[in-house]
C-alpha positions as CSV (number, residue, x, y, z in Angstrom):
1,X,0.0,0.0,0.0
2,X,2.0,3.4,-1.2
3,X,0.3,5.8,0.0
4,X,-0.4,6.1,4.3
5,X,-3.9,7.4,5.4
6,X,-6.2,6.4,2.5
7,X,-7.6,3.4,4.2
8,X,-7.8,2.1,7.7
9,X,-7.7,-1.8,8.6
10,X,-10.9,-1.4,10.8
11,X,-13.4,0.2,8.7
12,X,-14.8,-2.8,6.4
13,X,-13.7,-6.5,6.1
14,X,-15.4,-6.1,2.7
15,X,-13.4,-2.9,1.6
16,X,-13.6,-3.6,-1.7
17,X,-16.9,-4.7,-2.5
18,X,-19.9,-2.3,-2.7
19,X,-22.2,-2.7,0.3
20,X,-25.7,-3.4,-1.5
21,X,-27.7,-3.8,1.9
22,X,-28.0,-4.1,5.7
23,X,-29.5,-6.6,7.5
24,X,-31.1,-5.1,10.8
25,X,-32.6,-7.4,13.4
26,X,-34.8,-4.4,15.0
27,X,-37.7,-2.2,13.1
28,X,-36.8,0.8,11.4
29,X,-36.5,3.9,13.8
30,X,-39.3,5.8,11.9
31,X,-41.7,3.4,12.9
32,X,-41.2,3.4,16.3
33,X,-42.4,6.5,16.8
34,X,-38.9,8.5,18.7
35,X,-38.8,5.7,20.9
36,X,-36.6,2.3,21.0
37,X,-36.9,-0.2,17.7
38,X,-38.6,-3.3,19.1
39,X,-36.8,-6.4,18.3
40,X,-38.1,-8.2,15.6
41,X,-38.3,-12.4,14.8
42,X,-37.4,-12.0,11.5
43,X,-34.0,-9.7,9.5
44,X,-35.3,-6.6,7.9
45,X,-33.6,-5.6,4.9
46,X,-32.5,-2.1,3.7
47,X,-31.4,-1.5,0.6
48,X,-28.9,1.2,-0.3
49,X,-30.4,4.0,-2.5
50,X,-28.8,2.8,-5.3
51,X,-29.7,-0.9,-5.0
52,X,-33.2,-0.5,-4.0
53,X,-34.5,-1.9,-7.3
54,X,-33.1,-5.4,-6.2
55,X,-35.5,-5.5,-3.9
56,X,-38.2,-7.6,-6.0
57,X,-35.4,-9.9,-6.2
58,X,-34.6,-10.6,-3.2
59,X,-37.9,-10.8,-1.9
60,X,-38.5,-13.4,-4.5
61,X,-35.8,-15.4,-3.1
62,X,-36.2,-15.0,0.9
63,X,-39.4,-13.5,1.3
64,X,-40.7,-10.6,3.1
65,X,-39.4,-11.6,6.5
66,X,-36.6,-14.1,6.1
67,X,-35.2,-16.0,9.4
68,X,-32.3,-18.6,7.7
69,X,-30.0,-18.2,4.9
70,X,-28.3,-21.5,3.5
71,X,-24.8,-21.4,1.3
72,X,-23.8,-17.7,2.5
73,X,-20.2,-16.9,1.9
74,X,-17.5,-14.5,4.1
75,X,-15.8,-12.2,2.7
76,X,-12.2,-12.9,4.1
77,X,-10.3,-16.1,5.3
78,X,-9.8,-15.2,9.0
79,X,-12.4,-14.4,12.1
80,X,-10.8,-11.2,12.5
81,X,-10.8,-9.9,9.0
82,X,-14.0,-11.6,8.2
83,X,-16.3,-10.3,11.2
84,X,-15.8,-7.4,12.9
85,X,-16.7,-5.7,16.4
86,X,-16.0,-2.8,17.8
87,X,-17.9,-0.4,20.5
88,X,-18.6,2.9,18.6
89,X,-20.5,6.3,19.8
90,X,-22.4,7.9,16.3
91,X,-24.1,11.2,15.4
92,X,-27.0,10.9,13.0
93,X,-24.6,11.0,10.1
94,X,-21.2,10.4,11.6
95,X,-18.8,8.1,13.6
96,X,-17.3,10.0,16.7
97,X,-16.0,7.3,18.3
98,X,-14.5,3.9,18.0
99,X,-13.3,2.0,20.9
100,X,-13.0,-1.2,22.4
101,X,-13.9,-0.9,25.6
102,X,-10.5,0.0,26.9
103,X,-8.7,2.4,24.0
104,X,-10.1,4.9,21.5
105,X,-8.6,3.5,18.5
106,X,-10.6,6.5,16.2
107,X,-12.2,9.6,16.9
108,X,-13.8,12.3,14.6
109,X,-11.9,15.6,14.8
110,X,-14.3,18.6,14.4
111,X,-11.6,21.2,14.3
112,X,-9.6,19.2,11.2
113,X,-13.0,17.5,10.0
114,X,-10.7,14.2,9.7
115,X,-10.6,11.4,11.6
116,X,-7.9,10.4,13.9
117,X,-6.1,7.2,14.5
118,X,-3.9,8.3,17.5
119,X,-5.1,5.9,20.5
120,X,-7.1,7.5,23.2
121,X,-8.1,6.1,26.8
122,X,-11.0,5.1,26.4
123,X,-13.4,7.0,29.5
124,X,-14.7,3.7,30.7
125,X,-17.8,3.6,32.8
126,X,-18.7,7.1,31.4
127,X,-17.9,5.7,27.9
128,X,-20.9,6.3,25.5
129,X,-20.3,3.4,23.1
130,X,-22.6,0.9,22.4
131,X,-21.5,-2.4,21.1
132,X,-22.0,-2.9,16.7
133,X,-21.0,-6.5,14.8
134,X,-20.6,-6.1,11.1
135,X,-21.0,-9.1,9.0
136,X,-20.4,-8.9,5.3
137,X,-22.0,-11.4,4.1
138,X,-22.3,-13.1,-0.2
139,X,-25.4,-14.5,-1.1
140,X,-24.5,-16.6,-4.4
141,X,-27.9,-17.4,-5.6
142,X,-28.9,-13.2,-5.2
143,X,-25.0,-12.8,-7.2
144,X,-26.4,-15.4,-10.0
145,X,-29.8,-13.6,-9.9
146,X,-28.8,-10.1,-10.0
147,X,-25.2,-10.6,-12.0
148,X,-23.8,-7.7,-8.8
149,X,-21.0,-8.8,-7.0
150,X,-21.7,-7.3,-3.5
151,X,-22.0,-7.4,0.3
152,X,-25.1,-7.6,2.3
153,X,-24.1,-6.4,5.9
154,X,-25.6,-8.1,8.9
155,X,-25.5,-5.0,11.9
156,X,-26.0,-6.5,15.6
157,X,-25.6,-4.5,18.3
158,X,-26.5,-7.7,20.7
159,X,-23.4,-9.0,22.5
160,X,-25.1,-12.7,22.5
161,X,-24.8,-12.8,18.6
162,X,-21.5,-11.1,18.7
163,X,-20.3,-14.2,20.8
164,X,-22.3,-16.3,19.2
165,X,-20.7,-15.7,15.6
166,X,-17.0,-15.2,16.8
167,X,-16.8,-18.4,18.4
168,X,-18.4,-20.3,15.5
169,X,-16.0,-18.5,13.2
170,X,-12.8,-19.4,15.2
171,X,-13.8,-22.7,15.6
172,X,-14.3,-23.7,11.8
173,X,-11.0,-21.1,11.1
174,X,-9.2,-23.7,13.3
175,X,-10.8,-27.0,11.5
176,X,-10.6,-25.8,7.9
177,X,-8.4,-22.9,7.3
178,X,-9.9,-20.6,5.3
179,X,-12.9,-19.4,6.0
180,X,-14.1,-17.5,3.0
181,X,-14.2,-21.5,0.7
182,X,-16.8,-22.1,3.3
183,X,-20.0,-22.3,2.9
184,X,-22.5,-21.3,6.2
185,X,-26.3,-21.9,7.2
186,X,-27.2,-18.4,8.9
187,X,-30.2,-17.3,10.4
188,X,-32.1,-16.3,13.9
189,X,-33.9,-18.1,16.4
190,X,-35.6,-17.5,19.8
191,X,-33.3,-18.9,22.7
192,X,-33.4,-17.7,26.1
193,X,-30.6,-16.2,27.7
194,X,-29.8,-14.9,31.2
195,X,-29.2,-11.3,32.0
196,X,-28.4,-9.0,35.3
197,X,-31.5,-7.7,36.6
198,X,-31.5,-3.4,36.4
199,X,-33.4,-3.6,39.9
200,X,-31.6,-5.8,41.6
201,X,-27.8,-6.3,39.9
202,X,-27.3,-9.4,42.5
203,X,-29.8,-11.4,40.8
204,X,-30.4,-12.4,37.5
205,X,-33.4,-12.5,34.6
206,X,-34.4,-14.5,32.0
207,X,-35.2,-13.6,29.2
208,X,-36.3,-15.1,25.5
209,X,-34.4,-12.9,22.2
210,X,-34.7,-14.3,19.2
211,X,-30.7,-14.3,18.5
212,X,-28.1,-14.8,15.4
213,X,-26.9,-18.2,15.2
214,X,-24.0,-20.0,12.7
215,X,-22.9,-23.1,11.3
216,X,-21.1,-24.6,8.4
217,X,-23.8,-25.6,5.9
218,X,-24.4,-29.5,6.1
219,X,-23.6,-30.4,2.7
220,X,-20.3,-29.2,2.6
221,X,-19.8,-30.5,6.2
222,X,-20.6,-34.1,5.1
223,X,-18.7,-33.5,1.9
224,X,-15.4,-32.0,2.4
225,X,-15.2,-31.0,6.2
226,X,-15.8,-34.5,7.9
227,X,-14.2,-36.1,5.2
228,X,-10.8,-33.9,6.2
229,X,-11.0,-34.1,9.2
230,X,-11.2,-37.8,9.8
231,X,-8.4,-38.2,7.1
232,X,-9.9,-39.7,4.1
233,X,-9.2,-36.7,2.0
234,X,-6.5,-35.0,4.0
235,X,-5.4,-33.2,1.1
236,X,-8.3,-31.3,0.5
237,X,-7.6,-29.6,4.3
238,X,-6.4,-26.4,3.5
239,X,-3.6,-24.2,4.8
240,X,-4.6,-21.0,6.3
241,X,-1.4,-19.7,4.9
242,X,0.0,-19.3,8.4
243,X,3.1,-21.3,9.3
244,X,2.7,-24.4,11.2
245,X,4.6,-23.2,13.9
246,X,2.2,-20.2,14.5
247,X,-1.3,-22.5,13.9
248,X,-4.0,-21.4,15.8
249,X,-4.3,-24.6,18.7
250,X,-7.5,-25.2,20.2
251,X,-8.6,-24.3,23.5
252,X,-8.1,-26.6,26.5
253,X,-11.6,-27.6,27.8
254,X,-12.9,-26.2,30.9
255,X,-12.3,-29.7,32.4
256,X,-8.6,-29.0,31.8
257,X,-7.9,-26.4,34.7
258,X,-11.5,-25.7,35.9
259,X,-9.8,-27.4,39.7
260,X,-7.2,-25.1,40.0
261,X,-9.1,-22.4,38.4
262,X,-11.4,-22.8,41.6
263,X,-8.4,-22.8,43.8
264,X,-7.4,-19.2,42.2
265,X,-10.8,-18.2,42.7
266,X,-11.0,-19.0,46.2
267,X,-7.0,-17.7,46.9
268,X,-7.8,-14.3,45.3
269,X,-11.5,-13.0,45.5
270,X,-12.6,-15.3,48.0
271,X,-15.2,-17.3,46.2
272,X,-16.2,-20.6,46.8
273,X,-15.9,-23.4,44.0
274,X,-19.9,-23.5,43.9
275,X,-20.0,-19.6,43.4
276,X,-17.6,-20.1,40.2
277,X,-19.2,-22.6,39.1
278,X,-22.6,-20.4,39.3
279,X,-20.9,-17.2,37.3
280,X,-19.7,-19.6,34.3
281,X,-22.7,-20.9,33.9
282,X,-24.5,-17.5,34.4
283,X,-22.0,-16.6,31.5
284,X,-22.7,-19.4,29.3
285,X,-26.7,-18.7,29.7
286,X,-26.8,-21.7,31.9
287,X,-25.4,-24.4,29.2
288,X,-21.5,-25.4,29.1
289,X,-18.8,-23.3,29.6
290,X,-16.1,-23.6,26.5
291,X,-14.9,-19.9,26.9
292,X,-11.4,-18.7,27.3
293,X,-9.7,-18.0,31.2
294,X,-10.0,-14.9,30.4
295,X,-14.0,-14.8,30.0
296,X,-13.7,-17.3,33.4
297,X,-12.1,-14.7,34.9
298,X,-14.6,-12.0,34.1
299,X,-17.3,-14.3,34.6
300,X,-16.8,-14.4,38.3
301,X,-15.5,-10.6,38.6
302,X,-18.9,-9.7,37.5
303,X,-20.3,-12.3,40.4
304,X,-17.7,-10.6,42.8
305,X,-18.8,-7.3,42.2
306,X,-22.3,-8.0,42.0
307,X,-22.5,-7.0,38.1
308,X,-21.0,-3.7,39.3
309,X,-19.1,-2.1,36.0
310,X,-16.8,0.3,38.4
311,X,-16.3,-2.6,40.9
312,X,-15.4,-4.6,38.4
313,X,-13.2,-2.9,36.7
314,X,-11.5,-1.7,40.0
315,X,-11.6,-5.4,40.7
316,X,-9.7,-6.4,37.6
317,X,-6.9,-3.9,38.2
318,X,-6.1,-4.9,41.2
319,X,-6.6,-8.5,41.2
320,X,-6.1,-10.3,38.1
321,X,-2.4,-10.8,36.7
322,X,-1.1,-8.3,34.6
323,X,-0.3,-10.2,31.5
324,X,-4.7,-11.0,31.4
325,X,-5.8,-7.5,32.5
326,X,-6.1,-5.9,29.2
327,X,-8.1,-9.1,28.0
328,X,-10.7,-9.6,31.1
329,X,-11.2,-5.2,31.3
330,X,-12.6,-6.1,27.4
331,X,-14.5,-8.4,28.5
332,X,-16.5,-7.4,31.4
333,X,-16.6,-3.7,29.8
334,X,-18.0,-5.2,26.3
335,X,-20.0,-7.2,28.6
336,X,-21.6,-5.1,31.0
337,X,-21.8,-2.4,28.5
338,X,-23.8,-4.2,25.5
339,X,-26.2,-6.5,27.5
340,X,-27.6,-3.7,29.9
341,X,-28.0,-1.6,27.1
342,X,-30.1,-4.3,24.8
343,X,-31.6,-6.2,26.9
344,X,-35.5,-5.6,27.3
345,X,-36.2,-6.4,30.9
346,X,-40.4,-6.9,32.2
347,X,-42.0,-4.4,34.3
């Protein structure tokens, strides 16, 4: 790249393809009357002005409230580049703020009307972010329809799907390799998830959202996945195009260190082994825990400090080892941040 400035890494996975829609999971802001978009079962499509005569076509295709897409393709080869999350603070037209919970990593400039890269503290607590997933997605069979070669957006601003996707992503990235000859099933679904309580932040609430879920499509799973994977076709397992000395290695299972993990616990907040095991599973919505330490580590301050975001962050500083703080501050920031500001809690 010559020339400095032009572009910056974080602004679109799918830089170079036009952006023909966005998928939205809420109702359009004009028909809410001024007040909050209510959360709708199915995606909602808006076209870009330029585009909007493809609508016909896609309707003919999905329908008028579409909730699964089969054979949708990424638009990059890694989790990173393909899917991206960040916690950003907009105007009605413009992008003041990107952070990620802990740094500003871009900020509009109204004296220069530029933006600027230099990294900022991010103000924490008082930050005004709110958590945004981008996922450009291609839909071959609207490409074959239409003859445009272009990106349909998904925009999430739920931290569930934002978990939901990343983790699907890395896993396949660390299976296959490259994630854009992949083929995914992608749609919505109503599962119910636990979430702190506004009234009460030492309890908890469930609640039902219909959320984003992910998987590689089952065809090519039968056909070329499991195939690779249990060796019949090991050639067709394809490099990533990282050395294997750098390879991405799976995660050790809770299983692995979830004993002495108790023991830290209990050494350094003070937490019995039944209280840890309470906060992962309050993490995990109640199912399995297969996160990182780091998420374990968040996952009970947020227990410690009674889902309190300045406890918790005062917590972290001054408890956790300094080669994870970074990691578990991201964490119970993104967090705390994402799910009190989506979640729709009963009177």
């Amino acid at each position: 790249m010559p020339v400095q400035g032009i572009f910056n890494e974080s602004d679109s996975p799918a830089r170079g393809l036009p952006t023909l829609a966005v998928l939205h999971k809420g109702a359009s802001k004009e028909s809410s009357n001024g007040g909050m978009p209510p959360d709708l079962p199915y995606f909602r499509i808006e076209f870009k002005p330029q585009f909007a005569h493809l609508r016909p076509i896609w309707e003919q295709l999905y329908g008028k409230e579409p909730k699964e897409f089969a054979n949708v393709l990424l638009t990059a080869g890694t989790s990173d580049q393909a899917f991206s999350f960040w916690k950003e603070q907009w105007s009605a037209t413009t992008l003041l703020k990107r952070c990620d919970g802990v740094t500003v990593v871009r900020h509009w400039e109204p004296r220069t009307g530029k933006y600027s890269d230099e990294p900022q503290a991010c103000a924490g607590a008082g930050c005004k972010c709110k958590m945004v997933g981008k996922l450009p997605l291609i839909f071959p069979e609207f490409v074959r329809k239409t003859g445009i070669l272009g990106v349909i957006t998904l925009n999430t601003t739920s931290l569930e799907d934002v978990i939901t996707i990343d983790k699907a992503l890395r896993s396949v990235e660390t299976l296959w390799g490259n994630l854009a000859s992949v083929p995914f099933t992608f749609g919505r679904a109503e599962r119910e998830i636990s979430t702190p309580n506004p009234k009460d932040p030492s309890t908890r609430l469930k609640v039902k959202k219909s959320l984003c879920y992910l998987y590689v499509a089952p065809e090519f799973a039968k056909t070329r996945l499991l195939g690779a994977l249990e060796g019949e076709n090991a050639s067709a397992l394809p490099s990533s195009g990282a050395p294997a000395g750098n390879a991405q290695q799976a995660l050790p299972a809770p299983s692995d260190w979830r004993d002495a993990f108790c023991q830290w616990c209990a050494d350094v907040f003070g937490v019995a082994c039944e209280q840890v095991e309470l906060a992962l599973a309050n993490y995990a919505n109640g199912g399995e825990f297969n996160g990182t330490k780091e998420e374990a580590i968040a996952a009970v301050v947020l227990l410690v400090a009674n889902y309190d975001l300045e406890q918790a962050i005062d917590l972290v500083k001054s408890k956790v080892p300094a080669q994870r703080v970074d990691a578990v501050l991201q964490i119970v920031t993104e967090y705390m941040n994402a799910v009190m500001a989506e979640a729709e809690f009963p009177e």
